[in-house]
C-alpha positions, 0 to 999 in steps of 0.5 A, a space after each residue: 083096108 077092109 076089117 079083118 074077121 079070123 077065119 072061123 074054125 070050121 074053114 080052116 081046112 087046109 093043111 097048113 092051118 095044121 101046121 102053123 098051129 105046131 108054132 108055140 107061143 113061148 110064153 103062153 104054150 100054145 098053138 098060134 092058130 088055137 091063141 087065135 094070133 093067125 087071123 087068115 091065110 090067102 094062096 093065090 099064084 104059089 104066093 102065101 099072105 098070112 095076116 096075123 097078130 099078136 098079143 101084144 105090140 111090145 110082145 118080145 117074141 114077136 120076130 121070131 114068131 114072124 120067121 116061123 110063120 115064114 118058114 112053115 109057110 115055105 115048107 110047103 111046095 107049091 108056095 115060093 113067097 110068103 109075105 107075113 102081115 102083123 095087124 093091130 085091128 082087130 087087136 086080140 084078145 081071149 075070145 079069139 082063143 079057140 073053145 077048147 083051150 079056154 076050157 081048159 085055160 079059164 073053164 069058161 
């Protein structure tokens, strides 16, 4: 399997980008998309393949954010499957964090 690189910023364009990023991560309260959990969203044929991550591999929220991800992504109309990948490569960390919420987190 090829390397994962997250879809920088400026591409996310899209509006579920938006709408995946209102699914909080309880323990950091924050946006999946500005954690830098969601790494790419392919649509092709009304099918959506989300590749993602998260924090950590014991992360006890782990399923639940799974189903979110599923649902949002089924929310909207012109996708009728949605398959959920969890990738360990790369394995997140801070820098995937969008700007401004490191900013604001680390002042960095």
């Amino acid at each position: 399997m090829p390397r994962i690189t997250p879809v920088p910023k400026e591409k996310r364009t899209e509006p579920y980008w938006k709408d995946l990023n209102k699914i909080i991560d309880p323990e950091l309260n924050i946006g999946l998309v500005d954690l830098g959990l969601i790494y790419d969203v392919k649509i092709k044929d009304s099918h959506a393949h989300v590749i993602m991550t998260l924090t950590s591999p014991g992360c006890p929220f782990g399923p639940m954010l799974l189903q979110q991800v599923e649902e949002r992504m089924s929310s909207f109309g012109d996708i009728q499957t949605v398959e959920v990948d969890v990738v360990w490569d790369p394995v997140w960390n801070q820098e995937f964090m969008d700007q401004d919420i490191k900013d604001l987190m680390f002042g960095f």
